[in-house]
Each structure stands twice: as C-alpha cells, then as structure tokens.
N, C-alpha and C positions, 0 to 999 in steps of 0.2 A: 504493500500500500504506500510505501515512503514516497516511490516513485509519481504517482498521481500529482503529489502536490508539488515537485521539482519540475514534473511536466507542466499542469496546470499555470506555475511560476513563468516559467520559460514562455510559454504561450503567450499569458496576459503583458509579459511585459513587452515582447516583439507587437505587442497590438499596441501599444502605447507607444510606439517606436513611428510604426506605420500612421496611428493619427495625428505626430508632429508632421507629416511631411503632408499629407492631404490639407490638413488646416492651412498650410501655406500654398499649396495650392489651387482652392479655394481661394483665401484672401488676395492671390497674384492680379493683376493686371496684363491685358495684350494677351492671353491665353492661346497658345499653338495646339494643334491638333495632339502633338506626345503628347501634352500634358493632360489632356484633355482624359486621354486615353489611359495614361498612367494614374489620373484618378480612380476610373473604374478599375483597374488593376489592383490597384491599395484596397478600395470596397472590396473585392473579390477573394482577395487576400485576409483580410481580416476576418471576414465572414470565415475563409476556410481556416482563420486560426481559432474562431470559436466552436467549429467542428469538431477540433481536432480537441479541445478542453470536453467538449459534451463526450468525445469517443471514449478518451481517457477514464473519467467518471463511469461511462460505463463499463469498460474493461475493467475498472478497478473495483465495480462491482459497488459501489455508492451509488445507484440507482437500480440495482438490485438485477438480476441476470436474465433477464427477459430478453427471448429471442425476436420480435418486433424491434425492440431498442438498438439489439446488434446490430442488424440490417439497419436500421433508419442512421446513425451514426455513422456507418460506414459511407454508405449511401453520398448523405452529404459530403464528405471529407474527400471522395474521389471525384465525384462532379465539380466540386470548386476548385480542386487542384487543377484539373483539366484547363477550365475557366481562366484560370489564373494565368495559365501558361500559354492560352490561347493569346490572352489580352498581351503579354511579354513579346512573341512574335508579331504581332500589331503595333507596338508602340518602337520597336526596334524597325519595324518597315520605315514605319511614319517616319525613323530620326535619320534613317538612310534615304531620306524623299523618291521612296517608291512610288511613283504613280500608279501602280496595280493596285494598290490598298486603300489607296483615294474613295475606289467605285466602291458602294456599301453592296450591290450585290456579290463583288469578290470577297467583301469580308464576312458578308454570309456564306461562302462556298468554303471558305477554310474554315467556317468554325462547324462544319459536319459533321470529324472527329469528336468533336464534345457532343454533339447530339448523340450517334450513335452509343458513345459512352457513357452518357444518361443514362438511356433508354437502357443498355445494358444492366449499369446496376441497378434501375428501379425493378427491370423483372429478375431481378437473380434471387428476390425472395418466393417466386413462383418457377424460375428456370433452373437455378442456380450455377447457369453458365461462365458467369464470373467469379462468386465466391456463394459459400451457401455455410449453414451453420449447421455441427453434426449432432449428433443423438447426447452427446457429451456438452454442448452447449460452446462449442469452440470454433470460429469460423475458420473455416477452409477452404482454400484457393481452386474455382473450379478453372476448366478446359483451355476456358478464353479470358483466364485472368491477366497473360502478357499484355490481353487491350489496355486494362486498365495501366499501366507503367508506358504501355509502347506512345500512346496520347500525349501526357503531359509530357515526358521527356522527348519525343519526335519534335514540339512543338521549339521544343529549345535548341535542341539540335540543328532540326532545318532551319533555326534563326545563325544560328554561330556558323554551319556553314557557308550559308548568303553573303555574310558580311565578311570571314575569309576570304572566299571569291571577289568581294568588290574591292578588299584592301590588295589582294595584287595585282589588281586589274591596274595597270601605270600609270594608265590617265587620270585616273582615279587620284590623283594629288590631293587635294582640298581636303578631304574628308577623311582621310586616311585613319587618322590617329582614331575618329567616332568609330570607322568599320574595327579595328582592331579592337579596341575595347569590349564592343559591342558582341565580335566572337570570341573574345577570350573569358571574359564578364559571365555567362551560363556554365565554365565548371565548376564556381563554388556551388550555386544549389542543387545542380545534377548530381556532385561530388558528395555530400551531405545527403542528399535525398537518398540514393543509394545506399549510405551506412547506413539512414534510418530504415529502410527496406529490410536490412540485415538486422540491424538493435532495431526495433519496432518500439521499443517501450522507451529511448532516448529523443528526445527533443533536439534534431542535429537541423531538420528540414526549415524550420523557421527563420534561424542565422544568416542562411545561405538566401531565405526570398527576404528577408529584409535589409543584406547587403545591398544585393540586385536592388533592389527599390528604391535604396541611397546614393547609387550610383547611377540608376536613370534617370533622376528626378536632379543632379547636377549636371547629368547630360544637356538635360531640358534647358535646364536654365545658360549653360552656354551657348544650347542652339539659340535662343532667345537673344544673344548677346550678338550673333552672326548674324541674325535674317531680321532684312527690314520690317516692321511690323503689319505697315501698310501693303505693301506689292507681293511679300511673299519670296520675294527675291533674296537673295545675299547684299550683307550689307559693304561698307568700301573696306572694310577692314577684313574681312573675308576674301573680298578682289584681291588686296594686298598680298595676302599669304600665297594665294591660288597663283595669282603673275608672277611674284616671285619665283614660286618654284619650275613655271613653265620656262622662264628667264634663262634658267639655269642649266636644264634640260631638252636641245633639243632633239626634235621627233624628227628619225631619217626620213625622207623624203613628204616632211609639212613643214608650211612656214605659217611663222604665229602674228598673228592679226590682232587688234582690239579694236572695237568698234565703240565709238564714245557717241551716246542718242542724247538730242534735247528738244524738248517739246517747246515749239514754237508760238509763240504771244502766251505761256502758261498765268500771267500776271492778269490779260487781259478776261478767260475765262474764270481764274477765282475773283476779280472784280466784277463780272457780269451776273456769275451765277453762284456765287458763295465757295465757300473753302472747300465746303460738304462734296461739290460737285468736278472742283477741281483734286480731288481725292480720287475721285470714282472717275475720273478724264486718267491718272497718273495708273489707277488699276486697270484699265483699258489697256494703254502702252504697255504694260508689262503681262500682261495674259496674252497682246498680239507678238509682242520677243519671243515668250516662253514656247507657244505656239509655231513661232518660226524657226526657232529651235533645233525642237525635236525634228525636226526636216530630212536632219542628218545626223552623226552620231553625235548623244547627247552626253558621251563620257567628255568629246572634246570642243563643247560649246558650255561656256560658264558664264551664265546673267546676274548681272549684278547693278542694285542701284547706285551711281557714283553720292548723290544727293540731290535737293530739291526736286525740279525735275530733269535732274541726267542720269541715265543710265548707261552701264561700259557691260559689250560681251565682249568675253576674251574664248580668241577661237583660231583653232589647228585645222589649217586649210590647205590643199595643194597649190591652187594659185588665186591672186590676187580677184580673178572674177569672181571667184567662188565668197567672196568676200561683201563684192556685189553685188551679186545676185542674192545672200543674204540682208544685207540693205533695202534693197525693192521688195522682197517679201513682205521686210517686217511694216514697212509703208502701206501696201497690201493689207496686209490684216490688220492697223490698225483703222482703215480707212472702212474696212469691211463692217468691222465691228461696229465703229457709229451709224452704223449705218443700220446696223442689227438693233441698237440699241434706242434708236431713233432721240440718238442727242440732239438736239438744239444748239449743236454750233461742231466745227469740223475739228480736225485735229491732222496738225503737221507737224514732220519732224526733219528736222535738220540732221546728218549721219555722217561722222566723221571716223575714215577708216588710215589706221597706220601698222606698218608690217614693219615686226621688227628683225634686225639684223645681227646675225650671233658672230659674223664676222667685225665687226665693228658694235659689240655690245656698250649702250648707255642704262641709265639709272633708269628706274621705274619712273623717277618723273618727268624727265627727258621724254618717254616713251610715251607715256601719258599725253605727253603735252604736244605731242605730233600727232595723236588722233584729234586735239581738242583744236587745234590750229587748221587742219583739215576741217571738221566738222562748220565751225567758224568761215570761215572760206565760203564754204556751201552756203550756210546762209547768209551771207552776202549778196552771193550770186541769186536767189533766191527770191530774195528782197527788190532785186533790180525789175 
C-alpha cells in the first residue's frame, strides 16, 4: 500500500506542474496555433494524470476490488494517453509549419488510431481483446494489447522521425536546431514510459510528459519571438539567421536571390480606410508570397516580413528569370486576391531583386541594400 500514496504524490504534483504552464498560456497574448494546441495537450494530460491516481487507488484496492472499476480505470488511462500523444504529434507538426496539419480534416484522419483505440478498450470488458480481468480478479493483457502501446508511442515516434528527416534535409537551415530538439525531445517519455510498462506500480511516465511539456511550451514561446504576429510570416530577425547561413553556404549549381517587396501608397490606405484594414491589405501580401511560394521548392524559398510594410524572400534559384518570374507571380496573386476579396481600393507592389555573389562576398547589409536600391529604382520608374 506505501506505494499508492508515493504514486498518488508523484501524480498530483506533475498536475501542479502542468497547471503552471496552461495558466500562462491562457493568460498569453498573440496566441499561435502550438500553443493553442499545446493547451489541449496539458488538458489531456492532466486528465490522464488523474486517471492514473483513480487506477492506483484502485489497484491498491482503497476502492475496494470491483471488477467494473478495473476496466473503467484502465479504460480511461489508455485513451488519454493515446490523446495525449496524439495532441504531441500535432503541436510538433504545427512548430515544424506543416501545412498538412493546417486542414482539420487531416487532423481528423491521424487521430483514427485513438479512435480505434477507444473503441478497443471500451469493449474489452465484453471482448477482452485488449486486456480483460481473470477469475482471480487481476487484469491480463489480451491478443491485441500491442495496440494499446503501439498508439501512443507510434505517435511519438512518427513525430521524432519527421523532424530527423527535416533536420538533415540542408536547406532546411532556419529551423534546424527546433527539428533536432523536437526528435531528440520524445526519448525521455518513451524512455520512462517503457520502464513504467516494466515497474507498472513506479510513477517514471509522468516526468518524462511533463518535461516534454516544458520544453514545448518554450518552444512556443521562441517560435513566438521568430514569427510576425500579424502575416504569419518570419520575422527580420529570423531572415537574419536564415541569410546568414545561406551566405555562407553555397548551393552547387543555385544562385541566391533576395527579393525585398513594398507595398505601394501603404500610408494612403491606413488613412482612407483605418489601421484595421491596412492590416488585413498587409495579410493579403503575405498569403499572395506564401502562395507564390510554394510554386516551387519550399525548403529553398524563405518569407519573411522585413517590417512595416516590407517584406524580403530569400530564394535559391538557377537563374536570375526565375527570380522574375517569381516577382510577376506574386503581383499576380496579390492583384487576384483583391479582387476575391472585393477590397475597395487596389494594391501595388514595388519588387526589388539582388543576386548575391560568393565570389566577391559583402555583408548582409550590403546585400540587403542592393535588393532595396533595386526595388527603389522600380518605383520610381513606376511613378513616372
């Protein structure tokens, strides 16, 4: 029995753990999708840390040994772990800015495995195809009780994968250090969860999700420090890091570009139609980039808002048309979209492009300032 209350301890106090970090965000400002996501995680989590006090109690037999109870305990404990793990592959998409995870019907198609996994242990007290309780009053692991383990940990697996994959992916620069975290980060609580698997009556599985928890939840808030809040975009301090290392590395046979965008009379729209509206003019421009984009590969097209309204993508291109003809695009859709939108007034952009040269390398703001001088140029000519 001593163990009950060392578990029950350990439990209540990782819940106590878990509702410092939701309180904060909750009380956050500018709220991004991780976090958004990572809240319900926390919920799910705690939930399954009160599961896991209600199982204990009844393993230990302070609710007295009722076979209804075994099942109903169980029950809960493995669907919210499920849950849990689902939500951690979710909110590691989100901080990798998967566009697949965006569509809410894909995030309904990956959370099946928790369905099925429900559904399994609700009828295992009529099937007992995953665990069932024997004549002794002791539950035992039936047929297809690997589903129950293969779920939750598949779940974090195929996340630490992913993000392997993107961190050696080369182009991949920017983000690196989040992909590496992000797969090395799921072997404490696999690693944990597994001894607990083996010691069932030690409290090891809780440490391991409320590290995780502590550690996505500063994710969040750096990603928050990186993306504009308004566009969605990377902020300049992000461009920074990102040109930098492109600067430094180049790519045999691409030359590197940066295209520097400014929206044209932006002053004369927020004094016609309010700040509200030159907001929603500046998310325009930047959904018609993002848009333009994906076009081509999007490991080596990086948007970013320089500030106000200028925006710089920095882009690995073979030749200088290609550079171009991304320009005219993004002109294109943003001219499409007002058009979708039935704004009350147009939207022009001035688009200044410069190719940098690793045979005669300059400073970042040298480099900078030959797209901005170009751009400049243009509207001039523009003007006339």
């Amino acid at each position: 029995m001593d163990y009950v209350f060392y578990y029950c301890q350990a439990y209540f106090f990782c819940i106590l753990l878990l509702a410092v970090i939701l309180f904060k965000i909750i009380k956050g400002v500018n709220k991004q999708a991780s976090q958004i996501y990572l809240g319900n995680m926390i919920i799910i989590l705690m939930l399954y840390f009160v599961a896991e006090i209600f199982w204990v109690l009844v393993d230990g037999g302070v609710f007295g040994s009722s076979v209804s109870l075994i099942y109903i305990s169980n029950i809960f404990t493995y669907i919210l772990i499920s849950m849990a793990s689902y939500y951690w592959f979710v909110v590691s998409e989100v901080l990798q800015r998967d566009s697949f995870i965006e569509n809410s019907r894909n995030r309904h198609l990956l959370a099946i495995p928790v369905f099925i996994s429900a559904i399994l242990c609700i009828s295992a007290f009529w099937t007992g195809l995953v665990y069932y309780v024997d004549e002794n009053g002791k539950l035992v692991n039936g047929k297809f009780y690997v589903l129950l383990i293969i779920v939750p940990f598949g779940y974090m697996i195929a996340a630490s994968i992913k993000a392997f994959s993107r961190y050696f992916n080369k182009d991949r620069y920017a983000d690196r250090g989040i992909y590496l975290m992000i797969a090395i980060f799921p072997a404490a609580p696999i690693f944990l969860g597994v001894l607990q698997a083996i010691y069932w009556r030690v409290p090891l599985l809780c440490y391991g999700a409320v590290l995780a928890a502590f550690y996505v939840y500063i994710t969040t808030l750096d990603n928050l420090i990186s993306i504009d809040p308004l566009t969605q975009t990377n902020n300049r301090n992000q461009m920074y890091r990102y040109l930098i290392q492109k600067m430094k590395n180049e790519e045999p046979g691409m030359s590197l570009f940066l295209l520097m965008l400014d929206v044209d009379k932006m002053r004369n729209i927020n004094e016609a139609y309010g700040h509200a509206e030159g907001d929603r003019a500046l998310i325009r421009v930047a959904s018609a980039i993002k848009e333009a984009c994906q076009g081509g590969p999007r490991s080596r097209m990086f948007v970013s808002r320089y500030g106000g309204d200028e925006f710089v993508i920095v882009a690995e291109m073979a030749y200088k048309a290609e550079a171009t003809w991304l320009a005219d695009q993004i002109r294109n859709n943003i001219r499409r979209a007002t058009e979708n939108d039935v704004a009350p007034y147009d939207i022009n952009v001035s688009i200044g492009i410069a190719q940098y040269d690793y045979q005669a390398p300059v400073s970042i703001q040298a480099f900078i300032a030959r797209a901005d001088s170009d751009l400049y140029q243009n509207k001039k000519m523009t003007a006339l």
